[in-house]
N, C-alpha and C positions, 0 to 999 in steps of 0.2 A: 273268734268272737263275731257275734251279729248286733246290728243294730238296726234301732227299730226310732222311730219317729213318732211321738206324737200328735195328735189331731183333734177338733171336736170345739165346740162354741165356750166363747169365755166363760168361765167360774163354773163349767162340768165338773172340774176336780183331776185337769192332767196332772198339772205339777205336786197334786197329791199324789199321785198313782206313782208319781217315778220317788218320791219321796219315799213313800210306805215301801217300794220293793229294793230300793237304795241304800235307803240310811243317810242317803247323800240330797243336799241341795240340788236342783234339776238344773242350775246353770252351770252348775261345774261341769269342765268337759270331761272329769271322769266319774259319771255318773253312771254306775254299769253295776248288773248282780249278777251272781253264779247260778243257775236253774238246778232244778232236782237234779238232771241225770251228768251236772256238771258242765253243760256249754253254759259259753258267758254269752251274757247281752248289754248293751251299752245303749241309750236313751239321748235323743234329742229333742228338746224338749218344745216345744215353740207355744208364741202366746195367740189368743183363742179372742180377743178382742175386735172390735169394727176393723179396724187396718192392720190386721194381724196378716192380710194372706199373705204380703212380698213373705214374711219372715217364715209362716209355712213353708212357703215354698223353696225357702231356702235350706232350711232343714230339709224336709221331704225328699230333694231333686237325688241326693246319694244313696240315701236310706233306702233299703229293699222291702221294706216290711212297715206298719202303720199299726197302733194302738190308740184306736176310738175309744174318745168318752162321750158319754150322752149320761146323764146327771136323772134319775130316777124322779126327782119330786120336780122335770120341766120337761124330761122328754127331749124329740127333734128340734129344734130351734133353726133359722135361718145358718148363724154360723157353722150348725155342724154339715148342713147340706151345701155352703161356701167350700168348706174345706173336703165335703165329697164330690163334688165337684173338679175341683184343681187336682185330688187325686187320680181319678179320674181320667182327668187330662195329661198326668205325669205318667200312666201307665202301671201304675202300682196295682199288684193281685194278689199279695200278702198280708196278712193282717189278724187281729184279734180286736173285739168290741169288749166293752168294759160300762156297761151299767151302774154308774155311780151311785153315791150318798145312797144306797138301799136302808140305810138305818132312818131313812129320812120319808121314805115313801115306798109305797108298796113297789120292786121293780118289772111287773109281770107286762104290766102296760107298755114301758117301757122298751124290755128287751122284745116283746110283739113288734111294736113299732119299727125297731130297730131290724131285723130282720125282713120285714118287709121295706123298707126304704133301698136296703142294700141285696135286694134280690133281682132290680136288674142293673147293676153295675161288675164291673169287672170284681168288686169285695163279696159278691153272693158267697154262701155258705162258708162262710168265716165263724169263728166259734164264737161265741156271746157269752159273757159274765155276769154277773152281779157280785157286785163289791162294794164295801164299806171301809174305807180307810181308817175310820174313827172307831168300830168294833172290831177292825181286822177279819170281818165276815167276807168268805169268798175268795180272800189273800191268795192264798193255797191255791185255789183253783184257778186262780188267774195265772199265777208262776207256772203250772203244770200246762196249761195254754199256750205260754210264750214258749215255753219249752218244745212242745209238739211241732210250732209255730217255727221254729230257727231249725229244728230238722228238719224243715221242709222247702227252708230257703234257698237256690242256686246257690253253690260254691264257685267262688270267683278265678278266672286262673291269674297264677301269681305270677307269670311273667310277662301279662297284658303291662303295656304301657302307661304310666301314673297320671292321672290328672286329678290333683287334690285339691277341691275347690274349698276356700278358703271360709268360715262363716265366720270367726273372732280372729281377730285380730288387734296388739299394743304392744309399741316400741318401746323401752328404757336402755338409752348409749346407744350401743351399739347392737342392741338382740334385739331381735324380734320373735314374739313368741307367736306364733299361728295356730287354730284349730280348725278340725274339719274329719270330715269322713272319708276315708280311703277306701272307695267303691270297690277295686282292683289293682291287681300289680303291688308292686314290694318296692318298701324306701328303707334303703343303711343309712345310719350316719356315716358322715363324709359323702353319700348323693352329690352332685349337684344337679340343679332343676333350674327351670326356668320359670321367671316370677312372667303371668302373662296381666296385662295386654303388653305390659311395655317388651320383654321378650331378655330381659336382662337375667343374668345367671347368678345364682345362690346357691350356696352350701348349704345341708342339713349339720348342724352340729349334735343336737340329740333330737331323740326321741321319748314321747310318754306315752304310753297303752294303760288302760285301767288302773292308774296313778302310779306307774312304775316305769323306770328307765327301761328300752330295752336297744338293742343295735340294730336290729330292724323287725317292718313288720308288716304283715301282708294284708288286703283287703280281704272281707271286709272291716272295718276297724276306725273307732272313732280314739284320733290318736292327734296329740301336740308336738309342735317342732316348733323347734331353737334356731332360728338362721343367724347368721353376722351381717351386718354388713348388707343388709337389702335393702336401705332407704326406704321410702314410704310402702309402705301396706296396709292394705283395707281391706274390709269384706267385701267377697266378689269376686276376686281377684282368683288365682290359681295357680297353683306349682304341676310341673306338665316335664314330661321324657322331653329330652331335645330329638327333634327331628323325627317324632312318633305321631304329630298332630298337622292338622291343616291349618294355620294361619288366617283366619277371610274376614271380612267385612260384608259379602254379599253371599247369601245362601240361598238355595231353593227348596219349597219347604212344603209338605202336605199337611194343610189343617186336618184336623176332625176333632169329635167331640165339643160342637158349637158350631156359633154360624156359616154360613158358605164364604168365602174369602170373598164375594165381592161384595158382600154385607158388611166385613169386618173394618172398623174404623184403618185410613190412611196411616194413621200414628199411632203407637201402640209400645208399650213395652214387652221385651223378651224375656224372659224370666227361662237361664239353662242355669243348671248348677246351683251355687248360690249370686250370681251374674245375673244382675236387673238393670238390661240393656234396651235405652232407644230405639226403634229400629222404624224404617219408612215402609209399607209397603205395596207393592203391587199387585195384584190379582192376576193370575194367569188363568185358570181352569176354575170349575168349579170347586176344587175342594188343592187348590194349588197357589204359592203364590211367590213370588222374589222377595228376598227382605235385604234390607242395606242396613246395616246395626253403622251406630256411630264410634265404633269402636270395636278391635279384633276381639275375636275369642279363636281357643285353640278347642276344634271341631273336630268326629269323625261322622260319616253319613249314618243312620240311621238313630245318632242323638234325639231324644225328645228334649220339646220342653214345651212354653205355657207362654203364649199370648194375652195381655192381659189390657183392658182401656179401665184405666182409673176412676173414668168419668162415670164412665155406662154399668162400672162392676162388671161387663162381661170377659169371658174368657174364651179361647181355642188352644188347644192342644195341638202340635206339631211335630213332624216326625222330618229332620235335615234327610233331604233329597242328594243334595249336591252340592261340594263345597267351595267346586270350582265352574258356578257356572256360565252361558256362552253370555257374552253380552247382546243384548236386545236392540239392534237400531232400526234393523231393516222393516217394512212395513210387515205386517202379518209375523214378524218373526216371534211374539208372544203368542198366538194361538198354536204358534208351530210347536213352542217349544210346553204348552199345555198338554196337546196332542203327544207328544214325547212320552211327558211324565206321567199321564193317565196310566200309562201301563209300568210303572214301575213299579216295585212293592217296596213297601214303608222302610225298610234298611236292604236297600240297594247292593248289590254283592260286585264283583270284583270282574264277571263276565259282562256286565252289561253296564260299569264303568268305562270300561274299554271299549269296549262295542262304540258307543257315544266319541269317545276319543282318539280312537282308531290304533294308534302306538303311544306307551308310554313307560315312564322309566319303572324298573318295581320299588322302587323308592317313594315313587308319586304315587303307587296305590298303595303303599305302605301306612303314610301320612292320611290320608281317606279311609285307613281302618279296613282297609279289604284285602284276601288274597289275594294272588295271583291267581286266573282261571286256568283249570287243568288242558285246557285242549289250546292254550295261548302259546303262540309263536316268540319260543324266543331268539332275542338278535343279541351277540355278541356278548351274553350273558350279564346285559344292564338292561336291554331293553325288552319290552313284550307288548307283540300286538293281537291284534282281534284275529284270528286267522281268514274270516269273509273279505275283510276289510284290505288284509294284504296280498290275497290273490286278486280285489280288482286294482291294485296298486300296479301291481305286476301288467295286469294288462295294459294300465294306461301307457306305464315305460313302455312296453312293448309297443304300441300306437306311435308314441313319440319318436319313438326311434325309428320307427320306417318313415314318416312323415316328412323326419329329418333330413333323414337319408337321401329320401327322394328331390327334396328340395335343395339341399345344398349337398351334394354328390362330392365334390373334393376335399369336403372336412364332414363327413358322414355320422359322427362320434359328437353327442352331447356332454357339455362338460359335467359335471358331477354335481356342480353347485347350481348349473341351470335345471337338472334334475330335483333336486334338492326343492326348489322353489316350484318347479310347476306343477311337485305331487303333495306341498304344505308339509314334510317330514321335518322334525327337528334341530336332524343330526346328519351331517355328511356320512359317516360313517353308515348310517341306514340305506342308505342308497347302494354301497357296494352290497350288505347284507341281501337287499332287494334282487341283484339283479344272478340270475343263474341263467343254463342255455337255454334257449340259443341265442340269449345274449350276451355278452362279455364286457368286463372293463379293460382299455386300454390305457396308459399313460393316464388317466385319470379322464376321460372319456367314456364312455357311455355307446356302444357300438349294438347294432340289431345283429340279426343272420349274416355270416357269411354268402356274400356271392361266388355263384360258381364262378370256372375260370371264362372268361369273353364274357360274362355275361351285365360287364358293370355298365350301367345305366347310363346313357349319352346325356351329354348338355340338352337341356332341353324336354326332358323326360320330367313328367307330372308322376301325383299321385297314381301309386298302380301301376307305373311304366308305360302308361300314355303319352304321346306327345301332345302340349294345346296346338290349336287350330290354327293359332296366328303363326307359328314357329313350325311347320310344316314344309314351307318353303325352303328352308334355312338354319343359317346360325341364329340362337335369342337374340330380337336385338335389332337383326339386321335386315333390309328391307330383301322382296324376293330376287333371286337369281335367274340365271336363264333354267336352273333346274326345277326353279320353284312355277314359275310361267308355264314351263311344258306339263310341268304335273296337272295342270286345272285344264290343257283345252280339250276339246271332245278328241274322244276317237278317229282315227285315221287323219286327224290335221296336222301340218307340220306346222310351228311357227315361221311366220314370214322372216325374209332374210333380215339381218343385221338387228333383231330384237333382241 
C-alpha cells in the first residue's frame, strides 16, 4: 500500500476527491481504494483553510506522494501556493494535480495555470486532471494517474527502524487507539515501542490496515494501533524502535527553500513529522543554524522538516545536520562550526560523522541513522574510528611517551588512564587498542622504544637526551663541584689550591 496526502486551498474539493475514489468519509483512517492494476492507496486527507498549514503539515511530513486540487471555476488561490510552498519545503517530488468542479467551469485555464505554477518547483511535470466528482467526469483518469503514480514511488525497506508519528489519537480505560503513517520499517503485534518525548514503553496489541486486523505490517501504510496501558497520548507524539533513534533537544540544521537563517525569526516553530515543536534559534552560516526545541524528539541526520513563524506566515525548510552537536562557548566557536558545516551535504553519512568525532561506539552511529564507513578502524569490535584521526592519535602517544620518558626516567611508563585523558578517548580500553610497536603496554603503563643496553638516560637528561645548562656541573639540584668549576675555566689553567 501507498499513500498519498492531500493538498490545495479550502473548498477546491479535496475531501470530495478522496470521497468519490473511496466510498469512504476522508477522516476515516481507513480511507484507501484498490487502483486498476490492483495497488492499493490510502488518503490523508487534510483541511485547506487560513490555519490549515500545522495540519498539512502534518499529514504531508510521512506521506511520499501529494494529490493537488485546484477548483476549475477559481483557479490558483493563495492557499494552494501555501500549501506549495511547505511542500516544497518538506521535500516532496511525487504527486498528481487534480483540476476540480470541471462541471462548473471551463478546466483549460485552469490545468494552463496549474502547470505553469508547478514548473519550477520540485512537483514540475506531474500529471494533471480534470475531474468532476458530481458527473464522475475524469474519475477514471484520475484512478489510472494515481496508479502510474504509486508505481513510481520508492519502496521503503522493511527492516528500517519504526518511527510512527502519531496524527489521531483517544483514550477509553485502558486502550488507546493511535493513527498515523508508517513511512518505514515493520510493527507485530506484541512490538513494543517507545511512546516519545516522554521515552516510556508500550505494547502494540493490534493492528488495522485498510479497515482490517492484520499481525503485522510494513511501510508504507496508513495503519491504527491498539496500545494498553500508555497514559496520555496526543497528536505529535511518536512510537519509535528502542535504541534506533537519537534522543536531542539541540540540533544543527541547514535551512533552504526561504530566508537566510540570519533573516529567520529567533522563535519559530519546528514542524517534523506530525511534532509542532518550539524551538529557539541561532544563526550559524548563511543558510545553517543551531536550534534548541523545548522538548525531545527521536532524530536521525538528514530528517527534513519545516520552520514555520505564525506571525510572518513565513516558512524554511530544513534538513538535521547533527544530532549531537559541539556546544558553542568559546569565542569564534560559531563561525567555526559554520565553516564546518558549509561543506557538509544535506544527509550527512557515517564517514564524516566520524571524521568530526574521531571514535565512536557503532551503536552511536547507529542511533544517527548512518553506517559504519568502509575504510573505519575498528577497535575491539564496539568501537570505530576515523582512520586520519587515529594515526595522529598514535603519534601524540608516541610524543608523550618519549617526553615522559625523558622527564621522569625512573617510572618512564604512562599510566593508561593518564593516557586516556591527555588524547580525550572515551574508553580505557581504547588506549591499549591504540598503542602497537614500538610501543608497549606494561602492567597497565604506557611505555615508548626500548632502550638499548648502557644506554638509559642519566638524572639530569632533557628532552632529546640533552643535559640543561644549569645541571652540567652536577647532580639536579645541587650546587657546582670541584668538577663542575674545572669544567668552565680556560685552557691550560689549573684551579687554585684548596677550591
Amino acid at each position: 500500500m501507498q499513500v498519498v496526502t492531500t493538498a490545495g486551498h479550502g473548498g477546491h474539493g479535496k475531501s470530495a476527491l478522496v470521497r468519490a475514489l473511496t466510498g469512504k468519509e476522508p477522516e476515516e483512517p481507513g480511507a484507501w481504494t484498490e487502483l486498476p492494476s490492483g495497488r492499493r492507496v490510502a488518503f490523508v486527507d487534510v483541511p485547506g483553510g487560513e490555519r490549515s498549514v500545522p495540519a498539512m503539515l502534518a499529514g504531508a511530513a510521512s506521506a511520499p506522494a501529494v494529490l493537488l486540487a485546484v477548483a476549475a471555476d477559481e483557479g490558483w488561490m493563495p492557499g494552494t501556493r501555501e500549501h506549495l510552498e511547505a511542500l516544497g519545503a518538506l521535500g516532496v517530488r511525487f504527486g498528481v494535480a487534480a483540476v476540480t468542479k470541471a462541471d462548473a467551469a471551463d478546466p483549460k485555464l485552469a490545468l494552463r495555470q496549474v502547470r505553469e505554477r508547478l514548473a519550477g518547483t520540485a512537483l514540475r511535470g506531474v500529471e494533471a486532471v480534470a475531474v468532476s466528482t458530481v458527473t464522475g467526469a475524469g474519475m477514471d483518469g484520475l484512478a489510472a494517474a494515481l496508479d502510474r503514480l504509486a508505481g513510481r514511488l520508492p519502496v521503503p525497506d522493511p527492516a528500517a527502524p519504526v518511527r510512527l508519528w502519531i496524527d489521531r489519537a483517544f483514550t477509553a480505560g485502558r486502550q488507546t487507539v493511535v493513527t498515523g503513517t508508517l513511512a518505514a520499517g515493520t510493527i507485530t503485534v506484541g512490538d513494543e515501542l517507545l511512546l516519545m518525548p516522554a521515552g516510556a514503553r508500550v505494547r502494540v496489541r493490534t493492528i488495522g490496515r485498510a479497515g482490517e486486523p492484520c499481525e503485522s505490517v510494513g511501510g508504507v501504510s496508513r495503519i491504527v494501533l491498539t496500545l494498553r496501558d500508555a497514559g496520555r497520548v496526543d497528536a505529535g507524539m511518536a512510537l519509535v524502535t528502542e535504541g534506533a533513534w537519537t534522543h536531542t533537544t539541540s540540533v544543527d540544521v541547514r535551512t533552504r527553500f526561504g530566508e537566510a537563517s540570519g533573516r529567520l525569526a529567533r522563535r519559530m516553530t519546528l514542524h517534523l513529522g506530525s511534532a509542532a515543536v518550539p524551538v529557539r534559534l541561532r544563526p550559524l552560516g548563511p543558510d545553517t543554524a543551531r536550534l534548541t526545541l523545548n522538548r525531545r524528539l527521536a532524530l536521525h541526520l538528514g530528517d527534513t522538516g519545516i520552520l514555520r513563524d505564525p506571525e510572518r506566515r513565513s516558512i524554511a525548510g530544513v534538513s538535521v545536520l547533527d544530532v549531537r552537536p559541539p556546544t558553542l562557548v568559546r569565542r569564534g566557536a560559531g563561525a567555526a562550526r559554520a565553516r564546518e558545516l558549509a561543506s557538509w551535504p544535506d544527509r550527512p553519512d557515517g564517514t564524516i560523522v566520524l571524521r568530526r568525532h574521531g571514535v565512536l561506539r557503532r551503536s552511536e552511529l547507529s542511533v544517527m541513522g548512518c553506517a559504519a564507513p568502509p575504510d573505519a578502524v575498528a577497535l575491539n569490535g564496539e568501537w570505530l574510528a576515523d582512520p586520519a584521526h587515529w594515526d595522529s592519535l598514535f603519534r601524540r602517544l608516541a610524543e608523550e611517551t618519549s617526553r615522559h620518558a625523558a622527564e621522569s626516567p625512573r617510572a618512564p611508563g604512562l599510566p593508561l588512564e593518564t593516557v586516556r585523558l591527555r588524547l580525550g578517548l572515551p574508553a580505557r580500553q581504547l588506549v591499549a587498542a591504540l598503542v602497537r610497536p614500538p610501543l608497549r603496554v606494561e602492567a597497565g603503563r604506557v611505555y615508548g622504544p626500548a632502550r638499548p643496553a648502557g644506554g638509559r638516560a642519566r638524572p639530569g637528561t632533557g628532552r632529546g637526551g640533552h643535559r640543561p645548562a644549569a645541571a652540567l656541573g652536577g647532580r639536579r639540584g645541587a650546587p657546582p663541584g670541584r668538577a663542575g668549576r674545572r669544567a668552565v675555566l680556560p685552557a691550560g689553567r689549573r684551579p687554585a689550591r684548596g677550591v
